[in-house]
C-alpha positions as CSV (number, residue, x, y, z in Angstrom):
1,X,127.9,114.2,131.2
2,X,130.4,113.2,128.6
3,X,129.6,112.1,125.0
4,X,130.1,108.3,125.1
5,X,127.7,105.3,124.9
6,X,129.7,104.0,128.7
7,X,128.4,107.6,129.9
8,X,125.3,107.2,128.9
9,X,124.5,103.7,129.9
10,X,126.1,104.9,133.1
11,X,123.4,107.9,133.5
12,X,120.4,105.3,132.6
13,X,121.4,103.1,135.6
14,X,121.8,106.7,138.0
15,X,118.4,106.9,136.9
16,X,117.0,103.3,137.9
17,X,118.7,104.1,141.0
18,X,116.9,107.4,141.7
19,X,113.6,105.6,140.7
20,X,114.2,102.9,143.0
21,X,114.8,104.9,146.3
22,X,112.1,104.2,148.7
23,X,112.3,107.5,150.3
24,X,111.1,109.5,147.6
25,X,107.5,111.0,148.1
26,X,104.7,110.2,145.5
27,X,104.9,113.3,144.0
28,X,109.1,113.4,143.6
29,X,108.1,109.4,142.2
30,X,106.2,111.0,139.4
31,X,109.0,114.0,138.8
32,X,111.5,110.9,138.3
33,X,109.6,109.0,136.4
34,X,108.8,111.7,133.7
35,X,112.2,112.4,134.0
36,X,113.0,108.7,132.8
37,X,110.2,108.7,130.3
38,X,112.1,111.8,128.4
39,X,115.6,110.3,129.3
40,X,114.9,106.9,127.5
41,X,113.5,108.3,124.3
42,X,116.6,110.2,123.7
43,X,118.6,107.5,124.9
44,X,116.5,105.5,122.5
45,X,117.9,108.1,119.3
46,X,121.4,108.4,120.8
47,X,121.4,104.2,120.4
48,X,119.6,104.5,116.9
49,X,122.4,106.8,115.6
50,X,125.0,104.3,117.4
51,X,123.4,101.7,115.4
52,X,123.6,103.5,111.8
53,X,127.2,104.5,112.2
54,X,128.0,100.5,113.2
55,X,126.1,99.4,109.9
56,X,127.7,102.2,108.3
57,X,131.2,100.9,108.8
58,X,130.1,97.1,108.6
59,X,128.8,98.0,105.0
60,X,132.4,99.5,104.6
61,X,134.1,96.5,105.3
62,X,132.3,94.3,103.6
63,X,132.2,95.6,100.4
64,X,135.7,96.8,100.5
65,X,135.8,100.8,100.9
66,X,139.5,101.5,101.9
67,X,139.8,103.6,104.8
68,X,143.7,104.1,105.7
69,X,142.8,105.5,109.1
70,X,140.5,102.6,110.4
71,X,139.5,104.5,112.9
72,X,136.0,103.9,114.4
73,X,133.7,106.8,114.5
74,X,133.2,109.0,117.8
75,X,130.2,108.2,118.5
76,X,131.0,104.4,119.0
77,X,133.9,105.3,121.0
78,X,133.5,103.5,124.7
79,X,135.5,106.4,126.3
80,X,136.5,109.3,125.3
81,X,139.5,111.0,123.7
């Protein structure tokens, strides 16, 4: 899995899909949905971060800090390099 926020939201929907197939027995139901559970929460901090690096550069802007690159960080890059 590559490092972007696409990738990612990409990945959540693989994983709505998994938990959505009708074929799966109870118990590979349960595996999946543990397997959300842990993927969401990290999603959740991945998203958090995204958030404090947009503030970050909105804070920037507005009160004036003069970056000559304006270049947005990597993590808020939709695809990568």
């Amino acid at each position: 899995m590559k490092n972007t926020l696409t990738n990612l939201n990409n990945y959540l929907f693989e994983q709505l899909e998994r938990l959505n197939d009708d074929s799966l027995s109870e118990e590979e139901l349960d595996r999946e949905m543990k397997k959300a559970d842990a993927i969401v929460k990290v999603s959740d901090k991945i998203i958090q971060t995204g958030e404090l690096a947009l503030r970050t550069i909105k804070h920037r802007d507005e009160y004036g800090y003069n970056n000559k690159t304006n270049q947005m960080p990597d993590i808020l890059q939709l695809e990568a390099k």
